[in-house]
C-alpha positions as CSV (number, residue, x, y, z in Angstrom):
1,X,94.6,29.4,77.1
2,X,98.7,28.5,76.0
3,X,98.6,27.6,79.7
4,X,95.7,25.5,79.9
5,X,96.7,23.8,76.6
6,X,100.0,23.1,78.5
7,X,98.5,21.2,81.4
8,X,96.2,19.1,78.7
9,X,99.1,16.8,78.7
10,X,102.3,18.2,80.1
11,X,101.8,16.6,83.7
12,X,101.2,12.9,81.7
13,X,104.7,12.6,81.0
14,X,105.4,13.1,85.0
15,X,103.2,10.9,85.7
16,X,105.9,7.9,86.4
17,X,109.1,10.2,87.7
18,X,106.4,11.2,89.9
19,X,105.1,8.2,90.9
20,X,108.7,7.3,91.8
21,X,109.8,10.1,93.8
22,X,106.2,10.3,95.8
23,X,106.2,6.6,96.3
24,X,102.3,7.0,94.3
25,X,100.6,3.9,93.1
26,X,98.2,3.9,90.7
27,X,95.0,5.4,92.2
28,X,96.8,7.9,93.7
29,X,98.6,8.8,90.1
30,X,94.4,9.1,88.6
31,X,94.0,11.2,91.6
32,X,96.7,13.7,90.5
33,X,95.6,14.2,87.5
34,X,91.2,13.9,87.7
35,X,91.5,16.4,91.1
36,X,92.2,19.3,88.7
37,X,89.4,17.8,86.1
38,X,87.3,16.9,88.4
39,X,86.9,20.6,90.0
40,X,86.8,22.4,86.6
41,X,84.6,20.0,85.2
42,X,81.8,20.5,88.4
43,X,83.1,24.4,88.8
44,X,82.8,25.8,85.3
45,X,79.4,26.8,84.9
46,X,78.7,28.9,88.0
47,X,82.6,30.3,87.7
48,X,81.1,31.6,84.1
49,X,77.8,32.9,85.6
50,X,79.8,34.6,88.2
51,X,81.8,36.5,86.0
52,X,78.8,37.0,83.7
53,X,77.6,39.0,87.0
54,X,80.3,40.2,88.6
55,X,82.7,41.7,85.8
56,X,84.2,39.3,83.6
57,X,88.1,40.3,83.7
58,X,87.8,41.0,87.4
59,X,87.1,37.1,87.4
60,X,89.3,36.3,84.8
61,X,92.3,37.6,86.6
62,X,90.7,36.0,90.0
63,X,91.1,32.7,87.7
64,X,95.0,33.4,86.9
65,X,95.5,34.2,90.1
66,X,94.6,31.2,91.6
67,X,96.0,29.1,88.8
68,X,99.0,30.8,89.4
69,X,99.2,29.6,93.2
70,X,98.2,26.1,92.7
71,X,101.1,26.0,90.1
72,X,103.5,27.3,92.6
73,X,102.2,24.9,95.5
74,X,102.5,22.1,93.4
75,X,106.4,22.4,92.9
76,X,106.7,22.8,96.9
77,X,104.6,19.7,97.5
78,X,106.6,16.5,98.7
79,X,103.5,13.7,98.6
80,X,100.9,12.4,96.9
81,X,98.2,14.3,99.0
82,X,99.6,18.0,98.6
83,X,100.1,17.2,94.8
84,X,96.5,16.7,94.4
85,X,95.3,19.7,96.5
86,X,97.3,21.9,94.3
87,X,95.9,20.3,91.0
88,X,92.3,21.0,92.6
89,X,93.3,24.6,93.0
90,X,94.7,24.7,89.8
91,X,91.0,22.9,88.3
92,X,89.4,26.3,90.0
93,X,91.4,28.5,88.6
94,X,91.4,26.9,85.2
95,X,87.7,27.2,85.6
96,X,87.6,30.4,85.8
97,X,89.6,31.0,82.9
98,X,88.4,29.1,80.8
99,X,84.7,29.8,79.6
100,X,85.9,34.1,80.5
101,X,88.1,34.3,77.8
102,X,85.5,33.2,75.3
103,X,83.4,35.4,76.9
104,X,85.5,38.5,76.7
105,X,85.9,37.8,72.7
106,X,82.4,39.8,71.6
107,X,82.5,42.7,73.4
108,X,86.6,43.5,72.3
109,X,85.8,42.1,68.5
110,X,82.1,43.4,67.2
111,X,82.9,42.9,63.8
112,X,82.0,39.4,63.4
113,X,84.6,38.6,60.9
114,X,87.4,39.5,63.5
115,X,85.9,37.5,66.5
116,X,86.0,34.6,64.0
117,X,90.0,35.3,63.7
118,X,90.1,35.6,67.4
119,X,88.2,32.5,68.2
120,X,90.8,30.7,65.6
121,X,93.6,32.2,67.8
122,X,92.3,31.1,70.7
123,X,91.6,27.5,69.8
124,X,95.6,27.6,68.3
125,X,96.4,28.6,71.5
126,X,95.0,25.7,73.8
127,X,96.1,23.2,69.8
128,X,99.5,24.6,70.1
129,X,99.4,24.0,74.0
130,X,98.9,20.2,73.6
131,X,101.4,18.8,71.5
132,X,104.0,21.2,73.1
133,X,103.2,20.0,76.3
134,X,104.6,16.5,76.6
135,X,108.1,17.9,74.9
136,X,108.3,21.0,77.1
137,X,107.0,18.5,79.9
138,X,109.9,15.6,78.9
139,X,112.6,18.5,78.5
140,X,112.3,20.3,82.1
141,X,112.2,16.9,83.7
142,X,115.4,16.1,81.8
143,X,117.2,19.1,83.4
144,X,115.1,19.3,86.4
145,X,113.2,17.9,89.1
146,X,109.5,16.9,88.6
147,X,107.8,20.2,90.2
148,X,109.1,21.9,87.4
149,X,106.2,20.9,85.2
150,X,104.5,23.3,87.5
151,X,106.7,26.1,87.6
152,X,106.4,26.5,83.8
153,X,102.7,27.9,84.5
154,X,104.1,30.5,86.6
155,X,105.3,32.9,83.9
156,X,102.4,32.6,82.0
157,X,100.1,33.0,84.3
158,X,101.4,36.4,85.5
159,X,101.8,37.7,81.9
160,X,98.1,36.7,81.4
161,X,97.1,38.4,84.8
162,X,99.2,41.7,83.1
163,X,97.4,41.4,79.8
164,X,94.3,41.7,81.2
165,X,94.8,44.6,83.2
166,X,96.6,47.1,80.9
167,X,94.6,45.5,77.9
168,X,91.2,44.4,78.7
169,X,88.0,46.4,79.2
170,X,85.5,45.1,81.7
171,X,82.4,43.5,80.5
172,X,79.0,42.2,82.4
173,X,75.8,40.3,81.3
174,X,73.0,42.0,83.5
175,X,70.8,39.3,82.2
176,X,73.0,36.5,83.5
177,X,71.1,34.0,85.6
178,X,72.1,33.8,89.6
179,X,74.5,31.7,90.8
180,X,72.7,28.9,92.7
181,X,75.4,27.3,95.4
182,X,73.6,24.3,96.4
183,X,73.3,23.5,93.1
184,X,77.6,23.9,92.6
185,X,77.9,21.9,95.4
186,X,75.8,19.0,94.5
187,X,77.5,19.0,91.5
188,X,81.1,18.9,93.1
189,X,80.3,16.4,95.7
190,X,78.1,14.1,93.1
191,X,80.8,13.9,90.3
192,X,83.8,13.6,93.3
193,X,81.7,10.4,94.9
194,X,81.6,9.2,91.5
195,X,85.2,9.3,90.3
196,X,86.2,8.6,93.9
197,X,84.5,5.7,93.8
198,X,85.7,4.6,90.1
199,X,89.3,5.0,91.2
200,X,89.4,3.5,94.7
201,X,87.1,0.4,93.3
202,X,90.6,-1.4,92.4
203,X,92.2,-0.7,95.9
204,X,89.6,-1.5,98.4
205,X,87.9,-3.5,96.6
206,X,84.6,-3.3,94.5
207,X,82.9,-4.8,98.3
208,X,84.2,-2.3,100.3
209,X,81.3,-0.4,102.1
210,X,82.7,3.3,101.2
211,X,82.9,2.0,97.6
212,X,79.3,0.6,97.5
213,X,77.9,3.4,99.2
214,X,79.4,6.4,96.9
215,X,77.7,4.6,94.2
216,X,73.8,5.5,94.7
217,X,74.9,8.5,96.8
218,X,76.5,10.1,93.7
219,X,73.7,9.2,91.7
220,X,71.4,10.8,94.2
221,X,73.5,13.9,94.2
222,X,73.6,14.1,91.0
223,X,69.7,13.2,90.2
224,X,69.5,16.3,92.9
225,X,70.8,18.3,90.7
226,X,68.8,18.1,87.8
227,X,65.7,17.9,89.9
228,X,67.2,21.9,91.2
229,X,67.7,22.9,87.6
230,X,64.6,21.4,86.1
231,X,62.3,23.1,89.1
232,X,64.7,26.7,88.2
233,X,63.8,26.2,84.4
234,X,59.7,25.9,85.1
235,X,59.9,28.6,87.2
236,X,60.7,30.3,84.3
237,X,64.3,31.3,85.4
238,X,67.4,31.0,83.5
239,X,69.1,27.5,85.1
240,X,72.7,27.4,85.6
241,X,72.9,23.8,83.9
242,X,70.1,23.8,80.8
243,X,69.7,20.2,80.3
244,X,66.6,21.1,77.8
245,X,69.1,21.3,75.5
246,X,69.8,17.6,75.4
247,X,66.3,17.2,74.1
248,X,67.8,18.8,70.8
249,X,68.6,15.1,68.7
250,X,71.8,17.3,66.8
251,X,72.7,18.4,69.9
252,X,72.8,15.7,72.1
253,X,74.6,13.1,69.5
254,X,77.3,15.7,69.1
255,X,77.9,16.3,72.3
256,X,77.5,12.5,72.9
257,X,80.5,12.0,70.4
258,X,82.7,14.5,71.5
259,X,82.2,13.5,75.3
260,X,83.0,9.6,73.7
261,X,86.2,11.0,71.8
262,X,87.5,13.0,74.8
263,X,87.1,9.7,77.7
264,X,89.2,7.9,75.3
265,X,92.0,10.2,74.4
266,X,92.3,11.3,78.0
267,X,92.4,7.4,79.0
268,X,95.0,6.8,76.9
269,X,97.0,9.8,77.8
270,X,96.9,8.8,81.0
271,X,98.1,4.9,79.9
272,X,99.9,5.3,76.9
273,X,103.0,7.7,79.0
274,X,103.8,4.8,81.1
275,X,103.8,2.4,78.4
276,X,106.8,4.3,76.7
277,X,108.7,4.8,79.7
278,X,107.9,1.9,81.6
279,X,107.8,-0.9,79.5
280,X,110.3,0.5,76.8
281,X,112.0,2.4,78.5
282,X,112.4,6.1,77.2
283,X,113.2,9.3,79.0
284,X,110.3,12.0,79.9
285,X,111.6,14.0,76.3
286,X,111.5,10.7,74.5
287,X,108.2,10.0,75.8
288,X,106.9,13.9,74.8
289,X,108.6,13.0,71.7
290,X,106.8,9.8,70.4
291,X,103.3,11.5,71.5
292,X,103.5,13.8,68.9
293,X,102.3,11.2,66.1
294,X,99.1,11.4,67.6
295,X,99.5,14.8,68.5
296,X,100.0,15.1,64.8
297,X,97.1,13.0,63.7
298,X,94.7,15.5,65.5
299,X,95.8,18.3,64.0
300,X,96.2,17.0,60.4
301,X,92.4,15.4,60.6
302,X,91.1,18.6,62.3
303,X,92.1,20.8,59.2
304,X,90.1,17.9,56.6
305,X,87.6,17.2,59.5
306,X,85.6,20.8,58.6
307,X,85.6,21.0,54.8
308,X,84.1,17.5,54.5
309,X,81.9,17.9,57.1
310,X,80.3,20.8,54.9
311,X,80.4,18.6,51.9
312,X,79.2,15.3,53.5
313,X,77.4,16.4,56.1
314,X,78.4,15.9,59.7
315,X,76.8,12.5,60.5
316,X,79.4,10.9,58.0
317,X,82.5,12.5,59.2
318,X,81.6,11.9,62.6
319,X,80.8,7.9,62.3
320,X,83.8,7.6,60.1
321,X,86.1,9.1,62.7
322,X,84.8,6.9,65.9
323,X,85.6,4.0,62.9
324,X,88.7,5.2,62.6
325,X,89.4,5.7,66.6
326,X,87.8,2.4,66.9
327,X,90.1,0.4,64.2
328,X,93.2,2.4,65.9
329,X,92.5,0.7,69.4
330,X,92.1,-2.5,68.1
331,X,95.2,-2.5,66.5
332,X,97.0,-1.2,69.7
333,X,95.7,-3.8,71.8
334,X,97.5,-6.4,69.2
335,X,100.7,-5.2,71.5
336,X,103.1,-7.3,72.9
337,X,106.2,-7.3,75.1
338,X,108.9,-7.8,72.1
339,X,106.7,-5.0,70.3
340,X,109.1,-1.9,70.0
341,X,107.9,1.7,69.1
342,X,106.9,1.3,65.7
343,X,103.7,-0.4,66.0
344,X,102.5,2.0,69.0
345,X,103.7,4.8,66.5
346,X,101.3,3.2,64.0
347,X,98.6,2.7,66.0
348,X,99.0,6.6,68.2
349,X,98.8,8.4,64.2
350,X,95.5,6.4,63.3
351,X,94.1,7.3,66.5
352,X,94.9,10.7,66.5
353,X,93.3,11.0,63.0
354,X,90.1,9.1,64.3
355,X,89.6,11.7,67.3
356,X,90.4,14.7,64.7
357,X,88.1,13.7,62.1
358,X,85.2,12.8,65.0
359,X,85.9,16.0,67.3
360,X,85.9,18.8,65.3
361,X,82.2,18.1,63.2
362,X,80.9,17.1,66.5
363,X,81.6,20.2,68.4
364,X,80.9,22.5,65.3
365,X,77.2,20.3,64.6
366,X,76.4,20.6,68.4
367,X,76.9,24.6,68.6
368,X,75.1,24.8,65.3
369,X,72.3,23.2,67.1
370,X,71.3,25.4,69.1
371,X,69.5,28.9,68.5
372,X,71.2,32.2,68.8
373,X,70.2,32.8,72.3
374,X,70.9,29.7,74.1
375,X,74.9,29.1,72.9
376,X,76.2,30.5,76.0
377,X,74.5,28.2,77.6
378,X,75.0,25.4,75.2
379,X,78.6,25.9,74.9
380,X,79.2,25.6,78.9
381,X,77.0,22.4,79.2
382,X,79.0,21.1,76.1
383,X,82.7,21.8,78.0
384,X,81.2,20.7,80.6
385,X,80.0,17.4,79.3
386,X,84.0,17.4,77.6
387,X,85.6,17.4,81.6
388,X,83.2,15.1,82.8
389,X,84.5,12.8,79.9
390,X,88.5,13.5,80.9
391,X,87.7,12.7,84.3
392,X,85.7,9.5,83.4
393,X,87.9,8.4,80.9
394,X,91.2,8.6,83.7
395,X,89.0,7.3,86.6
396,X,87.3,4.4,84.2
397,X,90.8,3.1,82.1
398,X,93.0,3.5,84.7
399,X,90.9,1.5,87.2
400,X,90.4,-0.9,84.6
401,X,94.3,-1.0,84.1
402,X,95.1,-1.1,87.9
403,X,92.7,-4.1,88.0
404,X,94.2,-6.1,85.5
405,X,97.4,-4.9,86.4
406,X,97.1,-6.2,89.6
407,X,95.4,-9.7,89.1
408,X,98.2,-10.4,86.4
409,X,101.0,-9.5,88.4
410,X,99.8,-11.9,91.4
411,X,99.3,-14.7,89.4
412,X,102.8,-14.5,88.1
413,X,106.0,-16.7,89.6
414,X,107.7,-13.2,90.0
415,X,105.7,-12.5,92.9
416,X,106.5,-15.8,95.3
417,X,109.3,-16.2,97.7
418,X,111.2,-18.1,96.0
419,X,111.1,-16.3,92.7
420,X,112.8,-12.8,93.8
421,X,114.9,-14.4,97.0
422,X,113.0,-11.9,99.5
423,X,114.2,-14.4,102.5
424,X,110.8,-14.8,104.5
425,X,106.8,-15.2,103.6
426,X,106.6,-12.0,105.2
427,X,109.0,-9.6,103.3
428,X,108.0,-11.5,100.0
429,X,104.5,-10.3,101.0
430,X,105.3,-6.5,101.2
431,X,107.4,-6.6,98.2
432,X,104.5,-8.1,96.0
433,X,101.7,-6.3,97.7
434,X,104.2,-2.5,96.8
435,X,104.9,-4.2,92.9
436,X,101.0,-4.5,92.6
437,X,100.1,-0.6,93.5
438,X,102.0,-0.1,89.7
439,X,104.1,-0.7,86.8
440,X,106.7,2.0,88.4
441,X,107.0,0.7,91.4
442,X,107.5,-2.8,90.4
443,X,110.4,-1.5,88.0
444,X,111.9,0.0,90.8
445,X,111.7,-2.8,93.3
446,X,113.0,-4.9,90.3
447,X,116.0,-2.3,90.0
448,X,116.6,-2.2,93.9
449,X,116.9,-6.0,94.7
450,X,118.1,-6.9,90.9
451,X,114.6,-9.0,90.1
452,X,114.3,-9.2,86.1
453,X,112.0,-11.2,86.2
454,X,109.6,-9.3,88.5
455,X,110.5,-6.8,85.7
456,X,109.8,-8.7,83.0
457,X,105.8,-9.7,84.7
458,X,105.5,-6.0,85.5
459,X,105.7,-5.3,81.7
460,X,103.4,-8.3,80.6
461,X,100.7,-7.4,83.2
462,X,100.8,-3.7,82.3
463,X,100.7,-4.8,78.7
464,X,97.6,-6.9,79.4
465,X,95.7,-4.1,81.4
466,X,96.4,-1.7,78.3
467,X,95.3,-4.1,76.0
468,X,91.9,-4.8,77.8
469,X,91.4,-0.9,78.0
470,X,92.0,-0.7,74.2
471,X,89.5,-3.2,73.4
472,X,87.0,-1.5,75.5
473,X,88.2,2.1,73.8
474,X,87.3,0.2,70.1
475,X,84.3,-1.4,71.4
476,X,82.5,1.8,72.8
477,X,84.2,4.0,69.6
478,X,82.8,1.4,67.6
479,X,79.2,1.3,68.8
480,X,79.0,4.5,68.6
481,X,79.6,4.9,64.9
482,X,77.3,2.4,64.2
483,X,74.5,4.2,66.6
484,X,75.0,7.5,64.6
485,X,75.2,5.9,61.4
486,X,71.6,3.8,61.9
487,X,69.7,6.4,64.3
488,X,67.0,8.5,62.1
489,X,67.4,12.1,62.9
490,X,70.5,11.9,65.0
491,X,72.3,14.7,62.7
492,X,70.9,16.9,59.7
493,X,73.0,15.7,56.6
494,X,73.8,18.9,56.3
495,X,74.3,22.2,57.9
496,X,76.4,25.6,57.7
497,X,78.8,25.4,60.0
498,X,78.7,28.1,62.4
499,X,75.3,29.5,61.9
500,X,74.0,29.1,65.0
501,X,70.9,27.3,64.8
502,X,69.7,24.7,62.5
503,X,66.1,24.9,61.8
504,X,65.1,21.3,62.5
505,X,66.6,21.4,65.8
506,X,64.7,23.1,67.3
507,X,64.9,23.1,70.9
508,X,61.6,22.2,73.3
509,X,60.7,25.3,75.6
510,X,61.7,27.8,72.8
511,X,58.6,29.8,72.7
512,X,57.5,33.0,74.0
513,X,58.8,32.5,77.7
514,X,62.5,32.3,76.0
């Protein structure tokens, strides 16, 4: 779970050395990193069932495994294209691992008390993971080449694949529903058209047929899908995606927020990187570096997030962390080219103590939700719902960005013939259509053929695509806070956290068939 924690936010800091040395623009950059969410988001609940079935560290090792090889084809890969395939494989082995080792917890801790512990040490691992990431991430690319952010995974994987076979005992759930593949697959190929859609909207262009068509083909893919699992459900089998737990009002707010919290962090994770290295111009480690306020912010609201969610009640806590997230963005999108780092240092803290403060009562109100029987269940729809919103939140923002981006960057002088001296209508063409694929590559044509002021427009059209992204991030943090704050019955005031159930949530269908 270190490893996973790692590859949270590690590759972010890449993200522009990469872009550089692969010639990527910017769809290509939301491809490298939603490939790997996008397969573990539409993977994870029949890669739990199967080891449910089938032996749950034979699968867990299975997951390592392949982890392990995507890592080590992603440091031989030399463009855009073979990067991406090796963070898909890396997204299926990461699916795998990541509901198994939750699910080997119970049967090596029975004392209650000490799976609590061990749940704690887990979620440290995948805490610890993140803000370590982007420094680890910065350092290696300091000292070494870019695949080396891959490499790092190598080790760990293999000590994790050694773990489990001198230290784990196998477990199965007999009970375990079957794995349906036509229902992974319309999953897969639903949430791909969807996010392949998002991002390629800004390239080809909103009226390109392909774009158009993925549309109402992912929604029928995915509508599909819940037609399968619904028909499963009345049939009085165990589906492999319950979506009767959305009926739950407790449940489906939480999991609403946390899916909310998770599209905007991962959005800016994805943004925020180039800003720093781009715009002001730090290293990879000084990059890693000044993340760590919000890094910071997390953790800090996390450990206040719990206590007053038992004393106020989660509702509260929750609304007054999306305020906070919301208030955060709205001051970011205030920035401005002579703006230095102390503003976006501002600005990273409060919204790192806005996602804290809304993540942790939302997660712990939506497990509480549900009854004792149905948390497996609950608690893979609800990571589920959390990789869905990583991979929106990256295809949505950065699309977004690459749009504005884009538009800005054309209507600025820097991008005519006579502005950057490119000696002919047609090379002044190529140059401004390869500035407009990203902030990186217009830096380094600006470096190449000594352009500041192509430079100088790169930075002020990035700066306007960020800012557009953070006003949307405030406006959709801020709406909803105000929708859990005035909806009757969306949360309980108050619950024990990590009970298990809550009584009036009760869930529709749980009667004798249960």
């Amino acid at each position: 779970m270190l490893t996973l924690g790692f590859d949270l936010t590690i590759l972010n800091v890449a993200l522009p050395d990469m872009a550089s040395q692969l010639h990527a623009d910017t769809g290509e950059m939301q491809w490298i990193v939603d490939a790997y969410v996008v397969v573990f988001a539409a993977t994870m609940l029949p890669a739990g069932l199967l080891g449910d079935r089938y032996g749950r560290r034979r699968l867990l090792m299975a997951g390592l495994a392949v982890f392990l090889v995507g890592s080590l084809l992603g440091t031989l890969a030399d463009r855009p294209g073979w990067v991406i395939a090796a963070r898909a494989g890396m997204g299926l082995g990461a699916a795998l691992i990541s509901p198994l080792v939750l699910a080997v917890l119970p049967p090596l801790f029975p004392d209650e008390k000490e799976r609590t512990k061990a749940i704690g040490v887990v979620t440290a691992a995948v805490a610890g993971g993140m803000p370590l990431g982007p420094i680890v991430g910065g350092w290696l690319l300091d000292h070494y080449w870019w695949g080396s952010i891959f490499l790092v995974n190598v080790p760990l994987a293999a000590l994790g694949i050694l773990a489990c076979l001198l230290l784990l005992p196998e477990s199965r759930d007999p009970s375990a529903p079957r794995v349906d593949p036509l229902s992974g697959v319309l999953g897969v190929a639903g949430l791909a058209a969807l996010i392949f859609a998002i991002i390629e909207g800004p390239q080809r262009g909103w009226a390109d047929p392909l774009v158009v068509g993925l549309f109402p083909g992912s929604a029928l893919l995915l509508a599909a899908l819940v037609l399968r699992e619904r028909r499963a459900g009345r049939r009085g089998a165990r589906p492999m995606l319950d979506l009767t737990l959305l009926r739950a009002p407790g449940f489906r707010w939480s999991a609403g927020a946390v899916t909310l919290v998770t599209l905007v962090l991962s959005g800016l994770l994805f943004i925020v990187p180039q800003y720093l290295q781009e715009v002001l111009g730090h290293d990879a480690l000084g990059t890693g570096v000044r993340l760590l306020p919000m890094m910071a912010g997390i953790v800090v609201a996390a450990r206040a997030a719990g206590p007053l969610a038992e004393r106020l009640g989660p509702r509260p806590v929750i609304s007054a962390g999306l305020t906070t997230l919301a208030f955060a963005a709205f001051l970011g999108a205030r920035t401005g080219t002579a703006d230095g780092y102390g503003p976006a240092a501002t600005w990273l803290t409060i919204t790192g103590l806005g996602a804290g403060l809304a993540m942790v009562p939302a997660m712990d109100a939506a497990l509480a939700a549900l009854p004792a029987d149905r948390t497996g269940s609950g608690s893979g729809l609800l990571m589920t719902l959390r990789q869905m919103g990583t991979a929106l939140g990256i295809a949505l923002l950065g699309s977004l960005l690459a749009q504005t981006y884009a538009t800005r960057l054309a209507e600025a002088d820097a991008t005519r013939p006579d502005a950057h001296g490119a000696g002919g209508g047609g090379r002044a063409a190529a140059v401004a259509e390869r500035a407009e694929e990203s902030v990186v590559a217009a830096h380094q044509i600006a470096g190449e053929l000594g352009l500041p002021r192509l430079a100088d427009a790169a930075d002020r059209a990035f700066l306007a695509g960020m800012n557009q992204v953070l006003v949307l991030c405030g406006a959709a943090a801020l709406a909803g806070a105000l929708l859990l704050a005035v909806t009757p019955g969306a949360l309980p005031r108050r619950h024990r956290a990590g009970t298990g159930s809550v009584p009036d949530m009760a869930l529709p269908g749980d009667d004798a068939r249960q």
